[in-house]
Backbone and ligand atoms as CSV (ligand in chain L), in Angstrom:
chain,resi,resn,atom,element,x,y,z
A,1,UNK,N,N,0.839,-1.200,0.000
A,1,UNK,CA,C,0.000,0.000,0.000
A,1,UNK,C,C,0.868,1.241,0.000
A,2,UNK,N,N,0.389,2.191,-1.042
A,2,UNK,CA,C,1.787,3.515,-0.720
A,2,UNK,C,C,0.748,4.141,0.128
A,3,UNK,N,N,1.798,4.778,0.898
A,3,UNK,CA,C,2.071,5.804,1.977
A,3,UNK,C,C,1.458,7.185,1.454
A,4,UNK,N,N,0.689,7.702,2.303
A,4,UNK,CA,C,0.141,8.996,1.809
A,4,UNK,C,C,0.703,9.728,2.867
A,5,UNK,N,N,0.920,11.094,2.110
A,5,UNK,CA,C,1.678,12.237,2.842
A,5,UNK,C,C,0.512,12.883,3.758
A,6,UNK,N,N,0.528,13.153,5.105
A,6,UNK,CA,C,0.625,13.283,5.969
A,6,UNK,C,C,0.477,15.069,5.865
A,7,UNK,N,N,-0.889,15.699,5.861
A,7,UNK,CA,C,-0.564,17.076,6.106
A,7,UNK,C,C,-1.503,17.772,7.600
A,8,UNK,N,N,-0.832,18.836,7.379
A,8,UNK,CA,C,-0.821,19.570,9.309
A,8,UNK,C,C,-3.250,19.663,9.016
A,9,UNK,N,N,-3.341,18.931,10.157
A,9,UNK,CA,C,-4.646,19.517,10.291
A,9,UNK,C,C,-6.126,18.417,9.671
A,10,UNK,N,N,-4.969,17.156,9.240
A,10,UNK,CA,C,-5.509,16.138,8.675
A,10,UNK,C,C,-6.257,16.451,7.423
A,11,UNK,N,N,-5.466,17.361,6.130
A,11,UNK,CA,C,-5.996,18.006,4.743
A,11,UNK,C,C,-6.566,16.404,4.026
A,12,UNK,N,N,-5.644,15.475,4.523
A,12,UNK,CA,C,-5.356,14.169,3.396
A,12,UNK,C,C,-6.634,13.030,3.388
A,13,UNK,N,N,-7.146,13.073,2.063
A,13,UNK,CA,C,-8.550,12.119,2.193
A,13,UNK,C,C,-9.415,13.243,2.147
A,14,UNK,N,N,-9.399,14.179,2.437
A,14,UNK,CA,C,-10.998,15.236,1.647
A,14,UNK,C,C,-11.373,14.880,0.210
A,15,UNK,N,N,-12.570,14.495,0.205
A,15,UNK,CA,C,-12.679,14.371,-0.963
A,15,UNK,C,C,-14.120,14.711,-1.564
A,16,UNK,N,N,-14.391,15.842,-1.550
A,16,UNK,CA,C,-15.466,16.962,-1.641
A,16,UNK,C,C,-16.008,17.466,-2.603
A,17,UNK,N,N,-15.031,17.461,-3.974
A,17,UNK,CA,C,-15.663,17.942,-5.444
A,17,UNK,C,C,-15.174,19.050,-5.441
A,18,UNK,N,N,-13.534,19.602,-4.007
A,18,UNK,CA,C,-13.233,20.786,-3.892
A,18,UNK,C,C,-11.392,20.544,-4.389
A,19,UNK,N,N,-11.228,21.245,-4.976
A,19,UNK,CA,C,-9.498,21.038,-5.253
A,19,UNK,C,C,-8.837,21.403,-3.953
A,20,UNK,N,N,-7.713,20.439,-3.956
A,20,UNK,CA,C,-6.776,21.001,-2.742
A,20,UNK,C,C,-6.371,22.578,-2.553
A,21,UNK,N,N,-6.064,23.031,-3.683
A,21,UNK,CA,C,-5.884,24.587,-3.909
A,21,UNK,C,C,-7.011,24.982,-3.637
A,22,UNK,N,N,-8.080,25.088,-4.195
A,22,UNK,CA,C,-9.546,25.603,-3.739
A,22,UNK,C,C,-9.682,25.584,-1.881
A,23,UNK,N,N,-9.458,24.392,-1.647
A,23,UNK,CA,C,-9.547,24.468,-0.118
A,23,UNK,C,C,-8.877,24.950,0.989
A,24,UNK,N,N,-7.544,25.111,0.298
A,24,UNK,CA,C,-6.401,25.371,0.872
A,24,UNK,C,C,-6.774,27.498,0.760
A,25,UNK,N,N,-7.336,27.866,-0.518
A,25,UNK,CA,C,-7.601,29.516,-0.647
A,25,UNK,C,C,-8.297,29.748,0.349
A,26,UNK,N,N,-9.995,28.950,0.276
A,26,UNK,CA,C,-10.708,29.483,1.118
A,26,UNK,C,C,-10.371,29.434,2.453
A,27,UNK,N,N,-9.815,28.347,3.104
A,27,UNK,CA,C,-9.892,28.100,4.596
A,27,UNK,C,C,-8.749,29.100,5.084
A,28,UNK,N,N,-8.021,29.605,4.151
A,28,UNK,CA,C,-7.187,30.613,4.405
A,28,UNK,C,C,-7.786,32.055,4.088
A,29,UNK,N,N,-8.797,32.097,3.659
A,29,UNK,CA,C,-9.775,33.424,3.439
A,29,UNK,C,C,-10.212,33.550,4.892
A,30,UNK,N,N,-11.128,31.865,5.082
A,30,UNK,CA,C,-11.807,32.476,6.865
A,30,UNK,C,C,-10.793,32.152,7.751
A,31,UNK,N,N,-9.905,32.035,7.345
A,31,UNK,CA,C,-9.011,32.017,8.408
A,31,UNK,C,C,-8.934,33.779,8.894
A,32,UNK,N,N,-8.758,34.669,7.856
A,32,UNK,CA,C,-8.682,36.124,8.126
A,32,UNK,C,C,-9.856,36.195,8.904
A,33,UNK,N,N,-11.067,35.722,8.551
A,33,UNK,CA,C,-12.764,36.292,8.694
A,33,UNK,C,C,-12.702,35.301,10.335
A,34,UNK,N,N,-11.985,34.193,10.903
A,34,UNK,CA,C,-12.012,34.391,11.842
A,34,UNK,C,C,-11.176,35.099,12.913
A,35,UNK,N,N,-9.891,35.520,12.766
A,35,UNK,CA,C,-9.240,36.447,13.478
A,35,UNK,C,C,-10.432,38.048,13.526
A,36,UNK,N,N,-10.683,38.143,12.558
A,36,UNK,CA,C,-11.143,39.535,12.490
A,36,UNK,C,C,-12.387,39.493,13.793
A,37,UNK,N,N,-13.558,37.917,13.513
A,37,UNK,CA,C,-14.354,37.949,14.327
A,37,UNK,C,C,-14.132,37.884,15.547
A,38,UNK,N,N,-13.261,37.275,15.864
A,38,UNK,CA,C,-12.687,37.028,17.378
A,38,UNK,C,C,-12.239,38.358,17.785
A,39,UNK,N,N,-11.788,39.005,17.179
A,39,UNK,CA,C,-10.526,40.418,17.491
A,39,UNK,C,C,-11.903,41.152,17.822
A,40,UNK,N,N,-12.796,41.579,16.861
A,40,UNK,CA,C,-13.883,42.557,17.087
A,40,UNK,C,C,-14.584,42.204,18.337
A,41,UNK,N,N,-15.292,40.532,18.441
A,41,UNK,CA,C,-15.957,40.401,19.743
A,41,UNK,C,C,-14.785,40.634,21.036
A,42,UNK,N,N,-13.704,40.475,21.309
A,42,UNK,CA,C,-13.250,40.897,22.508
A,42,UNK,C,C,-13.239,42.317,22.217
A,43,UNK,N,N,-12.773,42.707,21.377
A,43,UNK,CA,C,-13.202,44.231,21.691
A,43,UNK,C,C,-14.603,45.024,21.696
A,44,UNK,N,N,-15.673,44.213,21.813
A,44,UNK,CA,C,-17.052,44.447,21.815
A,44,UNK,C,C,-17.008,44.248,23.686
A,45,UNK,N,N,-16.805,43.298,24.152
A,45,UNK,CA,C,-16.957,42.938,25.371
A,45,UNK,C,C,-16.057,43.845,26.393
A,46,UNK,N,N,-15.195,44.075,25.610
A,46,UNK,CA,C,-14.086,45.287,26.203
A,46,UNK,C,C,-14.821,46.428,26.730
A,47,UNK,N,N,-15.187,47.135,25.522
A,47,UNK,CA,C,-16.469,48.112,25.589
A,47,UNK,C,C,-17.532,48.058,26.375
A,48,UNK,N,N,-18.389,46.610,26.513
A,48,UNK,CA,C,-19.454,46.434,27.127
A,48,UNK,C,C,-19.167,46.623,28.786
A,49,UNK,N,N,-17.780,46.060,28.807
A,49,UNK,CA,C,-16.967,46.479,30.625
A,49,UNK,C,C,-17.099,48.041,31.078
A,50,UNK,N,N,-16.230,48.379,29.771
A,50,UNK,CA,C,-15.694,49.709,29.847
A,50,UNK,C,C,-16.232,51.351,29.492
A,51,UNK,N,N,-17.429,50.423,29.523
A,51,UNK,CA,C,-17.862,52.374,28.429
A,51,UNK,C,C,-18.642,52.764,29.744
A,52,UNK,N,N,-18.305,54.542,29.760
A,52,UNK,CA,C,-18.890,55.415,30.823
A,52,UNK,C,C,-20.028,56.431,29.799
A,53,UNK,N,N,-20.212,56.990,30.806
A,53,UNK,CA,C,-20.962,58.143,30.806
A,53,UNK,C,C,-22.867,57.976,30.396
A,54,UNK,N,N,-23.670,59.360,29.726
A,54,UNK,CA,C,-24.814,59.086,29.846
A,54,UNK,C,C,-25.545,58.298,29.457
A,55,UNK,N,N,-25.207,57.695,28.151
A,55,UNK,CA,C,-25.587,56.602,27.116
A,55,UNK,C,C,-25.162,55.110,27.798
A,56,UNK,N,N,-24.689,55.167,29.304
A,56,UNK,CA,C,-24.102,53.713,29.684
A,56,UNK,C,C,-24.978,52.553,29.541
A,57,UNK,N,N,-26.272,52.774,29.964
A,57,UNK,CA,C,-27.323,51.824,30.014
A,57,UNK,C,C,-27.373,51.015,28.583
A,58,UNK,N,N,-27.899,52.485,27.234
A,58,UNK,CA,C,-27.949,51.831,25.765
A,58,UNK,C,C,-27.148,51.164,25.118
A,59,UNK,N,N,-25.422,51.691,25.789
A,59,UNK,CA,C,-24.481,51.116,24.927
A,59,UNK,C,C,-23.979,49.716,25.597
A,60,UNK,N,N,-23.833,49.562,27.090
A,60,UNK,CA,C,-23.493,48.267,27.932
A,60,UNK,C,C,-24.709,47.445,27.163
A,61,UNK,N,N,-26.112,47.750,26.946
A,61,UNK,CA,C,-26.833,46.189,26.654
A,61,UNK,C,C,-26.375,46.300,25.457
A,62,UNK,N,N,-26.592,47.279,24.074
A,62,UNK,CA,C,-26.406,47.276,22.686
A,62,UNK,C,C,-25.126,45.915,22.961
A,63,UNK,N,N,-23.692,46.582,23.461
A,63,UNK,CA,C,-22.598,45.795,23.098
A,63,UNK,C,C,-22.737,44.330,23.428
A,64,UNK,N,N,-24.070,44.076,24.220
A,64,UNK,CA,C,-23.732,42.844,24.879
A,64,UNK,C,C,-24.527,41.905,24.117
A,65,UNK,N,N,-25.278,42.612,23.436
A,65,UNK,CA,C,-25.879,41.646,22.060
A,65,UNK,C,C,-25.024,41.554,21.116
A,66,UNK,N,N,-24.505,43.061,20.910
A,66,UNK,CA,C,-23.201,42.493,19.638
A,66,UNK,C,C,-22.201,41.199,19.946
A,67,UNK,N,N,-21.714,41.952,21.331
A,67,UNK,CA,C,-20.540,40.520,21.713
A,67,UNK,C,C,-20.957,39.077,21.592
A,68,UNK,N,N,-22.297,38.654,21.872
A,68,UNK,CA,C,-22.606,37.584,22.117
A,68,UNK,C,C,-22.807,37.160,20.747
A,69,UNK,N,N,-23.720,37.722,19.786
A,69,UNK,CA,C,-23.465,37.431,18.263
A,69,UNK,C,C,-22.475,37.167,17.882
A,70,UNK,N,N,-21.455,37.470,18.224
A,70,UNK,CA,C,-19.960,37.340,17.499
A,70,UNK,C,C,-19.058,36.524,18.225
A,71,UNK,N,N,-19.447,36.139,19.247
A,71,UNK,CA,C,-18.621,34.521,20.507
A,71,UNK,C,C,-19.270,33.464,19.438
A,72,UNK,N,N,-20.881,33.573,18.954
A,72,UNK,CA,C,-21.502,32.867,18.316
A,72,UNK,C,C,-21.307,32.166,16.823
A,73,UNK,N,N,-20.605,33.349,16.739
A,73,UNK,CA,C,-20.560,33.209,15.046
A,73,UNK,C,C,-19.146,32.929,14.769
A,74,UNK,N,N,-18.084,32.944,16.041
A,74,UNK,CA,C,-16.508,32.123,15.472
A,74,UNK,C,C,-16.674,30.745,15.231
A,75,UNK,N,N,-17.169,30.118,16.158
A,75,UNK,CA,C,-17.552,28.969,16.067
A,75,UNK,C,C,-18.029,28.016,14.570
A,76,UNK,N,N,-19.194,28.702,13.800
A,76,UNK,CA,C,-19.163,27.967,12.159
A,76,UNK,C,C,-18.001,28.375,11.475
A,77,UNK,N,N,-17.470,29.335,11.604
A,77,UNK,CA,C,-16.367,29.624,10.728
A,77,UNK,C,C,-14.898,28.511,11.029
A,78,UNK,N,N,-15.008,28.788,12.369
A,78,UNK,CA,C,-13.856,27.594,12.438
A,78,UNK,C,C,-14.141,26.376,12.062
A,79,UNK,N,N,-15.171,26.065,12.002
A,79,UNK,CA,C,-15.763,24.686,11.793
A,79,UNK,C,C,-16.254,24.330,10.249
A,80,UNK,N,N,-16.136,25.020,9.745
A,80,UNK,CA,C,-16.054,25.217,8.019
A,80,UNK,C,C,-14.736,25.459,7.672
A,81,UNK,N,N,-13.752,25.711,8.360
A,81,UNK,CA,C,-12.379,25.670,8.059
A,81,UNK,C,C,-11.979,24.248,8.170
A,82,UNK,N,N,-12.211,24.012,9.295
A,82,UNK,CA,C,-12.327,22.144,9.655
A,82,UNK,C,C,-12.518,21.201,8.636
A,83,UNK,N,N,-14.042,21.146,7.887
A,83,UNK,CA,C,-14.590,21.002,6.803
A,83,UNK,C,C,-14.022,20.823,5.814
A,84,UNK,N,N,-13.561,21.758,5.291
A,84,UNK,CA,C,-12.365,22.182,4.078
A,84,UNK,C,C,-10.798,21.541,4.297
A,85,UNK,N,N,-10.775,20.150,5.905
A,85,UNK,CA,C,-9.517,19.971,5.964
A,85,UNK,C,C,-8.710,20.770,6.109
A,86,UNK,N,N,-8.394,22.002,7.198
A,86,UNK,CA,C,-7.263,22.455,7.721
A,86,UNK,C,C,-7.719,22.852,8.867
A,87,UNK,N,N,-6.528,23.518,9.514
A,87,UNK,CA,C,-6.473,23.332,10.835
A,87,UNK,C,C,-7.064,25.150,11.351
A,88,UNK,N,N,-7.851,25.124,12.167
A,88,UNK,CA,C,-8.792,26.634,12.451
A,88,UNK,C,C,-7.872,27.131,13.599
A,89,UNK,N,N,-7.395,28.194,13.107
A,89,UNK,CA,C,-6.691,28.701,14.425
A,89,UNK,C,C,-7.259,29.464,15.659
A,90,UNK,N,N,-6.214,29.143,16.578
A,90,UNK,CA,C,-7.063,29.827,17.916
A,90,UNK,C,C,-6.045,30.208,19.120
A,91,UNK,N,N,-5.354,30.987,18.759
A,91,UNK,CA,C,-4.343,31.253,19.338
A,91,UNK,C,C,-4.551,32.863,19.042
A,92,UNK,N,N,-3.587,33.818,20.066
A,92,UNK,CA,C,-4.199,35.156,20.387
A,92,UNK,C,C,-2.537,35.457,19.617
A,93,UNK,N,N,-1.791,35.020,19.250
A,93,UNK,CA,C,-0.580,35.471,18.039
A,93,UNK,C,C,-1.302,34.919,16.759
A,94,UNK,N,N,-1.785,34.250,16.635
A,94,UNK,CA,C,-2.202,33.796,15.198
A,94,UNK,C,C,-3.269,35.004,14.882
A,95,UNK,N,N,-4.522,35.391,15.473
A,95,UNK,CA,C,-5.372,36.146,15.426
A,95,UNK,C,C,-4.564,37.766,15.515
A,96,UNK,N,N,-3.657,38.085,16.015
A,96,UNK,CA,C,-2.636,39.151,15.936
A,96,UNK,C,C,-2.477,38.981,14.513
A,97,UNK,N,N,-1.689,38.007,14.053
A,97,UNK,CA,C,-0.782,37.860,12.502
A,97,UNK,C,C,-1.907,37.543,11.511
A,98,UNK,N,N,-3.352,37.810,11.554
A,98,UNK,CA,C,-4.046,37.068,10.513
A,98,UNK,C,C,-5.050,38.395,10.675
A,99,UNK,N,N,-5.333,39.081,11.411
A,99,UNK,CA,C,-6.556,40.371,11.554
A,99,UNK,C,C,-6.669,41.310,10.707
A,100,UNK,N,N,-7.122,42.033,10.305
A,100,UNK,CA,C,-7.496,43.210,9.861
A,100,UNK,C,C,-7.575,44.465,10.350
A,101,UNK,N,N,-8.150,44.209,11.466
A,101,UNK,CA,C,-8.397,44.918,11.952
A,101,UNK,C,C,-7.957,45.137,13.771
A,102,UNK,N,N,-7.437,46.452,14.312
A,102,UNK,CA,C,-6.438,46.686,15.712
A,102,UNK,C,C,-6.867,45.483,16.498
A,103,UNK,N,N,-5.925,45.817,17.516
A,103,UNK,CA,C,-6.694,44.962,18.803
A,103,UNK,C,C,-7.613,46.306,19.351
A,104,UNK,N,N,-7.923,45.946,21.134
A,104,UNK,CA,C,-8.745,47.516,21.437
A,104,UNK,C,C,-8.068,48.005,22.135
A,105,UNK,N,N,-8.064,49.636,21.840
A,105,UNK,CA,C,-7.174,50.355,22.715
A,105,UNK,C,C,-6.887,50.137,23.971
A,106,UNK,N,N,-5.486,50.138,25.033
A,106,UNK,CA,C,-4.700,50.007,25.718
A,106,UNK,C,C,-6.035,50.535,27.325
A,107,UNK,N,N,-6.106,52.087,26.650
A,107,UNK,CA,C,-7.475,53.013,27.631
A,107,UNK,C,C,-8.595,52.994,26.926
A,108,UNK,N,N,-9.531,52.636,27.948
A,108,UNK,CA,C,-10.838,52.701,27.446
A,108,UNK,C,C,-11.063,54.105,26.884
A,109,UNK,N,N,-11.384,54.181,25.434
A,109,UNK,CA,C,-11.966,55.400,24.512
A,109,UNK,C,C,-13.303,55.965,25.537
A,110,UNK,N,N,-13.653,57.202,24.887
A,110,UNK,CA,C,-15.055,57.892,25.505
A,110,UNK,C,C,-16.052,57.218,24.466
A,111,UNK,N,N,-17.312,56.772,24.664
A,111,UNK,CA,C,-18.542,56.336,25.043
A,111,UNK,C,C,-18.461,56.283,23.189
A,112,UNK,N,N,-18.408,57.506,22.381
A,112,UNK,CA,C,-18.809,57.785,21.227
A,112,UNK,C,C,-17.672,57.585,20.448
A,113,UNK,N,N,-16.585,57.116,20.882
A,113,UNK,CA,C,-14.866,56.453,19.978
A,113,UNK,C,C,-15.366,55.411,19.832
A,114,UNK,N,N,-15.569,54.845,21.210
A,114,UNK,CA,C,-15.938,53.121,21.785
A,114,UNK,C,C,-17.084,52.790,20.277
A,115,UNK,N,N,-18.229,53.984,19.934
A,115,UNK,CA,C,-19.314,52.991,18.812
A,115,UNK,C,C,-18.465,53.509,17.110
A,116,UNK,N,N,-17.841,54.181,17.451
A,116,UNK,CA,C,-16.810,54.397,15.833
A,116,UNK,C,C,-15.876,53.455,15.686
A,117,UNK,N,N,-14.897,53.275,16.752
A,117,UNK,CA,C,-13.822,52.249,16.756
A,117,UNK,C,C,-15.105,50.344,16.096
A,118,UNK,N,N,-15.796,50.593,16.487
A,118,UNK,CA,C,-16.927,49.507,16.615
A,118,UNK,C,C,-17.581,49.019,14.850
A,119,UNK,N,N,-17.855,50.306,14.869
A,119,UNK,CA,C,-18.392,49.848,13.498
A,119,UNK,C,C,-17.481,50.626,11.913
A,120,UNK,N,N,-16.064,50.723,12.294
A,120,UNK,CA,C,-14.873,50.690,11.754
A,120,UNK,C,C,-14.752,49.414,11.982
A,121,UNK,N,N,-14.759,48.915,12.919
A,121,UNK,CA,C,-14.485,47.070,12.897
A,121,UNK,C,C,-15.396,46.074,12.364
A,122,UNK,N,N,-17.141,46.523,12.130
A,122,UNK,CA,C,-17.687,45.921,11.511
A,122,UNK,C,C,-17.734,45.867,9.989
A,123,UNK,N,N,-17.380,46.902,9.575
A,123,UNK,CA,C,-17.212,47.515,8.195
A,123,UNK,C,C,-16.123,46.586,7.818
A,124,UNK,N,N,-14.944,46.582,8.554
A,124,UNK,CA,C,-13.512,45.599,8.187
A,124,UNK,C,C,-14.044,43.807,7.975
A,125,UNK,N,N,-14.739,43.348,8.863
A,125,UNK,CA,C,-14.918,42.370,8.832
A,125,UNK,C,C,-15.714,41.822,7.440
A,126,UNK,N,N,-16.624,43.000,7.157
A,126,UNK,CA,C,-17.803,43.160,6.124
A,126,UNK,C,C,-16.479,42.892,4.937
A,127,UNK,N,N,-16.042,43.578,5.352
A,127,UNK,CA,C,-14.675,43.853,3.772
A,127,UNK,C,C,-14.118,42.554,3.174
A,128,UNK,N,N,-13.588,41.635,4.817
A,128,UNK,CA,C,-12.691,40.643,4.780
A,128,UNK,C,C,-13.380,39.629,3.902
A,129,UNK,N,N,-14.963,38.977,4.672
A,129,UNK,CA,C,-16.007,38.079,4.202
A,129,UNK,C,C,-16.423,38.740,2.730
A,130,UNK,N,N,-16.148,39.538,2.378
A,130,UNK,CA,C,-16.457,39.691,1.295
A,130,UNK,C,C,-15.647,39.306,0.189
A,131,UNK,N,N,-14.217,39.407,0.665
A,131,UNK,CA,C,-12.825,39.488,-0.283
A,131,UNK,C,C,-12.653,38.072,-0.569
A,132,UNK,N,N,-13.536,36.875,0.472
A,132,UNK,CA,C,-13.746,35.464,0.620
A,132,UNK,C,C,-14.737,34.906,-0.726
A,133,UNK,N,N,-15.896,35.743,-0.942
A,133,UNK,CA,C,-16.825,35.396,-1.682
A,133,UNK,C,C,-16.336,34.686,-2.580
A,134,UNK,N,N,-15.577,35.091,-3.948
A,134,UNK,CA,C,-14.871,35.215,-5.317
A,134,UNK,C,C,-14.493,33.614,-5.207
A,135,UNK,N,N,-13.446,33.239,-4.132
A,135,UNK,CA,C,-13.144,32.167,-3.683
A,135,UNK,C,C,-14.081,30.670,-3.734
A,136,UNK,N,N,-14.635,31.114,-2.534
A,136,UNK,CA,C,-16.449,30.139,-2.546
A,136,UNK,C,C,-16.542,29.667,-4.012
A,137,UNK,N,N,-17.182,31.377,-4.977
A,137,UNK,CA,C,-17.771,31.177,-5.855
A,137,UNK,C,C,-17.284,30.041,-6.932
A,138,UNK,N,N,-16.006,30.768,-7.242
A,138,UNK,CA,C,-15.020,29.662,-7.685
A,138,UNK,C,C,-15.394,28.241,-8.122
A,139,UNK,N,N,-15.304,28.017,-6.588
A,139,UNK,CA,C,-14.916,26.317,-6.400
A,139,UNK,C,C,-16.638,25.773,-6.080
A,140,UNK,N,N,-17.629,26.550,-6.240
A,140,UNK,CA,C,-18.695,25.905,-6.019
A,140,UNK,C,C,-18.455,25.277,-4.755
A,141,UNK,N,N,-18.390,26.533,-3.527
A,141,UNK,CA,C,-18.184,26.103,-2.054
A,141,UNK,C,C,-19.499,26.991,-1.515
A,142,UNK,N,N,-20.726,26.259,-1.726
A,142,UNK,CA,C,-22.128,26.832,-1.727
A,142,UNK,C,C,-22.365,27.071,0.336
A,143,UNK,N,N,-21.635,25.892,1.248
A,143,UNK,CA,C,-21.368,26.011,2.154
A,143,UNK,C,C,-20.924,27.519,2.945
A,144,UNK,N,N,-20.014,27.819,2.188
A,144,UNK,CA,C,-18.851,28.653,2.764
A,144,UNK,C,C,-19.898,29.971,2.016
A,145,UNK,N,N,-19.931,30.189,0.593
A,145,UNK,CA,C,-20.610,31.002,0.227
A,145,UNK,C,C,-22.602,31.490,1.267
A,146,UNK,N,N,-22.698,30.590,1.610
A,146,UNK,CA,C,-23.862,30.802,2.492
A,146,UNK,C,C,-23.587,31.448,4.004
A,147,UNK,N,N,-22.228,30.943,4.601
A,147,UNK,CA,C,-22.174,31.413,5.208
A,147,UNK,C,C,-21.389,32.725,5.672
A,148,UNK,N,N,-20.640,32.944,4.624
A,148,UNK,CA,C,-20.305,34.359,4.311
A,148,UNK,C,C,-21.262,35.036,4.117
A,149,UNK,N,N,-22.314,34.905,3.569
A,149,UNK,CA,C,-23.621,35.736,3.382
A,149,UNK,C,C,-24.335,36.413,4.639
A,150,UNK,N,N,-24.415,35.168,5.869
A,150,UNK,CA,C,-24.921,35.242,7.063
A,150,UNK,C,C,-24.083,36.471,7.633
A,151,UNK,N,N,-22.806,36.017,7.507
A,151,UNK,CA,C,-21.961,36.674,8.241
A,151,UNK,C,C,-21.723,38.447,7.601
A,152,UNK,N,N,-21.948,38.773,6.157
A,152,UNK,CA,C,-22.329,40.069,5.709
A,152,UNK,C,C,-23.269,40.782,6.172
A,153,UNK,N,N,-24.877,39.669,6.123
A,153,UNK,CA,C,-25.498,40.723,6.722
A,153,UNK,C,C,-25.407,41.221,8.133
A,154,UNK,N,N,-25.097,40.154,8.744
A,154,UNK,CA,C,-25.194,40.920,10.247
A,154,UNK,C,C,-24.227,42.031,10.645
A,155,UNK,N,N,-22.873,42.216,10.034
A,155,UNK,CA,C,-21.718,43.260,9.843
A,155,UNK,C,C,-22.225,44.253,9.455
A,156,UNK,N,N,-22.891,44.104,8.472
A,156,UNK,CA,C,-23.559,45.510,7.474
A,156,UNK,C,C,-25.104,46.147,8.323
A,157,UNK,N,N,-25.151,45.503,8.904
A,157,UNK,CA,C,-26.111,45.836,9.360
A,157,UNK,C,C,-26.149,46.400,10.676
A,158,UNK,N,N,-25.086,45.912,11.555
A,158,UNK,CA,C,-24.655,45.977,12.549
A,158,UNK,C,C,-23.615,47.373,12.741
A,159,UNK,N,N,-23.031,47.381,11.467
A,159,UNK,CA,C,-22.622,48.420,11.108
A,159,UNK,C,C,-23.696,49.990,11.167
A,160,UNK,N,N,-24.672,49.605,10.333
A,160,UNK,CA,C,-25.696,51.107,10.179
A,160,UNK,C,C,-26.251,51.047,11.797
A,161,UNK,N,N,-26.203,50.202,12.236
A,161,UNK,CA,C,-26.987,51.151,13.919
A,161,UNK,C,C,-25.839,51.391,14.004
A,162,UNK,N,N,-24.647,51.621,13.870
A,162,UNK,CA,C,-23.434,52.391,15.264
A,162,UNK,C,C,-23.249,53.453,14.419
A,163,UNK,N,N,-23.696,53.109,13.328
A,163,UNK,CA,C,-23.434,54.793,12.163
A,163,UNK,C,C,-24.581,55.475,12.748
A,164,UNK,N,N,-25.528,55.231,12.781
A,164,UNK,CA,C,-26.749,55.813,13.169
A,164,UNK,C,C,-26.580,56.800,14.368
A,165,UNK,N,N,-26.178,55.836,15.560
A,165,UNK,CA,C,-25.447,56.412,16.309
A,165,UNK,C,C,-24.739,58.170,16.725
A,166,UNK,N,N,-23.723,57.556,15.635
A,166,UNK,CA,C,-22.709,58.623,15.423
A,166,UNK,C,C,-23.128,60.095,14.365
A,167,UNK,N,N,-24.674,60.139,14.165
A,167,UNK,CA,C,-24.951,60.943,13.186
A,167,UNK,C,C,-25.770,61.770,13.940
A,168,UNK,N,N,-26.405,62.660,13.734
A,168,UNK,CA,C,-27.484,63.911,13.900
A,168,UNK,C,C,-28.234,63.719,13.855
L,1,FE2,FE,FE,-22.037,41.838,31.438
């Protein structure tokens, strides 16, 4: 029997109707789309600790629905990386070297940075899952393409209340 090569994350034996290259692009697409999600929800929860002043009540619950949406939503992404045969990272240097977008500031920002810094980070994420699509489309990865979709609208959307926010 020959010997099959042996790759990191158990790639070997997928056999999906997806090319190794195909699988190897995308899971390295959400690989970005999960650093970004992880990076944004701790810095959602950061906020939800940390934000003062008169708006404390609206913005502590607002963030605490965002955060929890987004603890929620690393989870399929890593697990569609899985899927695709490679290995989903989860390490706080890997999510450093793979993000888009900052970590959260050092001092807690004032009340109205805290929802800009916020949906500057939803907008990024919107960007990343998007830059993924092309990929999906590609390889007829109807999976991954669906759930990039999920994951647009709630960014984009999530995005216009903190713009809303920040407007007149
Ligand atoms: Fe809390």
């Amino acid at each position: 029997m020959a010997k099959t090569k042996k790759t990191p994350g158990g790639s070997q034996g997928v056999n999906i109707g997806i090319s190794d290259k195909d699988r190897a692009a995308i899971a390295g697409g959400l690989s970005h789309l999960l650093a970004d999600t992880y990076t944004l929800y701790l810095t959602t929860h950061n906020f939800h600790w940390n934000v003062t002043g008169p708006m404390f009540n609206t913005l502590h619950a607002m963030f605490m629905t965002q955060y929890t949406e987004l603890w929620n939503a690393v989870d399929p992404v890593a697990e569609r990386i899985r899927s695709l045969g490679h290995p989903a990272p989860g390490s706080y240097a890997a999510y450093g070297a793979l993000a888009s977008i900052k970590d959260a500031p050092a001092t807690p920002p004032q009340a109205l940075e805290m929802v800009r810094i916020l949906k500057e980070g939803h907008e990024a994420v919107a960007r990343t899952a998007r830059s993924v699509f092309p990929l999906a489309d590609k390889a007829g990865d109807e999976p991954t393409a669906d759930l990039l979709t999920q994951r647009l609208t709630v960014h984009e959307q999530t995005a216009w209340m903190l713009r809303s926010l920040l407007e007149d």
